[in-house]
Structure formats: C-alpha cells, structure tokens
C-alpha positions, 0 to 999 in steps of 0.5 A, spaced: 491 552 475 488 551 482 493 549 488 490 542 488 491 541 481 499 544 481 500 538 487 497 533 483 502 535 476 508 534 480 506 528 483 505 525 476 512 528 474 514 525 481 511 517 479 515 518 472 521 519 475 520 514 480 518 509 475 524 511 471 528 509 477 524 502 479 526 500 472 533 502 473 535 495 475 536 492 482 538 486 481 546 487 482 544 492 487 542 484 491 545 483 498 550 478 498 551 472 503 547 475 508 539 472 508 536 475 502 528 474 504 527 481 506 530 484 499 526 479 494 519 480 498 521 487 498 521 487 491 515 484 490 511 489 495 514 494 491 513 492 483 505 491 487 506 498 489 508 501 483 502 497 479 497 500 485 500 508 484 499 507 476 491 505 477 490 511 483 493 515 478 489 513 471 481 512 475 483 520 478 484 522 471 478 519 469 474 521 474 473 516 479 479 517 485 472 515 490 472 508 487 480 508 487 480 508 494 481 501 495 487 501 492 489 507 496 489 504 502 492 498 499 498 503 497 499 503 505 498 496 506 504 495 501 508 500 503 508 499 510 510 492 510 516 494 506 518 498 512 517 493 516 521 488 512 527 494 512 526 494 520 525 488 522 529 483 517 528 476 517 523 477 523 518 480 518 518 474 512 518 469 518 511 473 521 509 474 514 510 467 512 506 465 519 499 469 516 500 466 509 499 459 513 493 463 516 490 464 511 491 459 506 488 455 512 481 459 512 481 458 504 483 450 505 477 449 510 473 453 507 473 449 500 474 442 504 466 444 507 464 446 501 461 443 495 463 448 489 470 448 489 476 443 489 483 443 490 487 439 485 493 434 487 499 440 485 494 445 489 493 440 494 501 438 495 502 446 495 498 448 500 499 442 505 507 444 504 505 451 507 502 448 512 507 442 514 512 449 515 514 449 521 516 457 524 519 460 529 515 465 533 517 471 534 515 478 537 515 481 530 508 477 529 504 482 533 505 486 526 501 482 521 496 485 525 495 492 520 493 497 525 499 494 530 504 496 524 502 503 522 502 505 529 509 502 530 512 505 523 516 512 523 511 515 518 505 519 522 498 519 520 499 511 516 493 509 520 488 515 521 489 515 513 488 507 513 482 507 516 478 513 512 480 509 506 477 502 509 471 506 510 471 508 503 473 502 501 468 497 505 460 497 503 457 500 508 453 508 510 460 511 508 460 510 502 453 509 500 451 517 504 456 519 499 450 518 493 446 522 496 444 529 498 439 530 504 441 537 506 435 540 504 427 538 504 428 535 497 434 528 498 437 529 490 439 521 489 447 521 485 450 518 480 457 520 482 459 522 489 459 529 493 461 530 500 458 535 501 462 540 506 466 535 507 473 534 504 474 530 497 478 525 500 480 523 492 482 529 489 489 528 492 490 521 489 496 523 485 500 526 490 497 521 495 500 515 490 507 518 489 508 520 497 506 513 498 510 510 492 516 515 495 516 512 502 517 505 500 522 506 495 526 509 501 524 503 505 527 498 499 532 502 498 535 500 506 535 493 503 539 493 497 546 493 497 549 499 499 542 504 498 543 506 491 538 511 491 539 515 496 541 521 492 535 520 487 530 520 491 532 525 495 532 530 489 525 527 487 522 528 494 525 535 493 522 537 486 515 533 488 515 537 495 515 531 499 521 532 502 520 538 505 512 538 507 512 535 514 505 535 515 501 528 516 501 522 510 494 525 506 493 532 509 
C-alpha cells in the first residue's frame, strides 16, 4: 500500500469516527438565551458538509475524484461559512440573509423577464417576504464574497485550493486539456483524464473531505454550548494525522 493510499485509509477511518459523532446528538448541546441563529445555520452547513464528504468519498472510490471536484470545492465553501458563523456570530446570519435577498432577486427578475417559468402565489408571497426584510448592514458583509472570507480565515491555503478546484470545476481549457495528451507527435484523445507531470488533484480526495469535514466540526463545536467535542476531535485529528501536519489545506 502506497503512502497515498495509507493517508486515504485513515481518512475514511476518520470520516467514520467523524460521522458517529455528528450522529451523537447536538441538540441538548444548543445555546440558551443567547441569539441562536449562528448555532442552527451552523447546523445546516455542517449536515451539508457531511452529505458532500460522503459523495467525495464514494466517486473516489469509483474512480472519479476528477468529476468530484465540484464537490470539493463545495466542502470548502460550507466550511468556511461555518467558521465565519463561529467568528462573527449573528453578523454573519444577517450577511448571509443579505445575499439570500440578492440572489432570490436575480432569480425573481430573471422569471418575471421570462416566459418558461412562473412563481405560484405561495412561492410568490415567500419570495416577496425575503425581499421586504429589512437588514442592517454591517462590516461582515464584505465576506459573502468567497475569496473575501478564505483569506480572512485562520486556516491557510483555503483559497489557493478554492481556486484549483474552480478551475476543475467550471467548463473550460482546465478541465477539457486534461482529455488529452499532446505531448507527442501523436495528441491521444482520453477517455478518462491524465494530467501529465502534473500532480493528480483527486487522489487525495479522501483525506481532503475528513480534514475539511474535521475543521468544520471544530467551527460548530465553538457554537454549542459548552464544545462538547473538543476531546473527541482532538483524538481523531490525532489518529487521522490532522493534527499534527501543518502544512497548507491540500498539499
């Protein structure tokens, strides 16, 4: 067993343990009186987390971690807004909420100019209530912008890996030069991807989606009541590697 294939066995033992303790219950674990919009957000963005580490994992082991790369990048989009929502609190729901007004605004404009697509009157009122809400601005707004909040994080390397996974992710000469070699008088059309010299971005998908899933269990962790996690992650990070390796998210 190769290096590679150690890391990526630990990290599957890791997402295990990982998954046992997100289905350990956090509900009791709530804040109290205290504004609990960061906490159920953070929830949400976790459970999603969790449903992208398990996709990551299952196309790697079927031999497509190249098309899993949307989903990667997505890991890093979900776990960075749960550090942010463990950083800026209730700063972060209202920056969120704000961008949910933006976007359900380019949707409603972009049905109204049509003519495939219609709102119904229940999806009509909804979407006019998000509209009507009034939001405070505040400095944490700047951050619903991705690239703003990876290099505001602690963590380092989040945008550098963000941005080769949009790369991937996106159509265009990335991702289409991977389907073939020219290096030779002959070009040999692929059916599957090679890159060449070049490092295979997936092969480390596993471990990619425990270290991501392990750094967004420690961001929720500092939402709930008394971070009742704090042992139980340190341990896996400690038998996964995590911990210990300092290098930058994807190296």
């Amino acid at each position: 067993m190769t290096k590679v294939e150690q890391d990526n066995a630990r990290a599957i033992a890791g997402l295990e343990a990982l998954t046992e303790l997100l289905e350990s219950g956090v509900t009791t674990f709530a804040p109290g009186s205290e504004d609990q919009r960061p906490f159920l957000v953070g929830w949400g963005l976790l459970a999603a987390l969790h449903g992208q580490a398990s996709a990551v994992v299952l196309l790697h082991r079927k031999g497509f971690g190249h098309e899993a790369a949307p989903n990667r990048r997505l890991m890093i989009e979900y776990m960075a807004q749960i550090q942010w929502l463990a950083r800026d609190g209730g700063d972060a729901v209202d920056s969120l909420n704000k961008a949910l007004q933006h976007t359900q605004d380019k949707l409603r404009k972009a049905i109204d100019q049509g003519d495939t697509f219609s709102y119904d009157d229940e999806v009509a009122a909804s979407a006019d209530a998000v509209a009507a809400a009034v939001i405070t601005p505040n400095a944490a707004n700047q951050y619903a912008n991705t690239s703003k909040l990876l290099n505001s994080l602690a963590t380092k390397g989040l945008l550098e890996v963000w941005l080769s996974e949009t790369q991937l992710s996106h159509s265009g000469l990335t991702a289409a030069q991977a389907f073939r070699d020219d290096s030779s008088e002959a070009v040999r059309l692929l059916a599957r991807p090679e890159y060449g010299k070049a490092p295979d971005p997936s092969e480390r998908s596993p471990l990619m989606a425990c270290l991501l899933l392990h750094l967004g269990m420690q961001a929720f962790n500092d939402l709930m009541a008394g971070r009742p996690w704090t042992a139980d992650l340190d341990r896996i990070g400690r038998e996964v590697g995590l911990i210990e390796d300092e290098s930058p998210v994807g190296s």
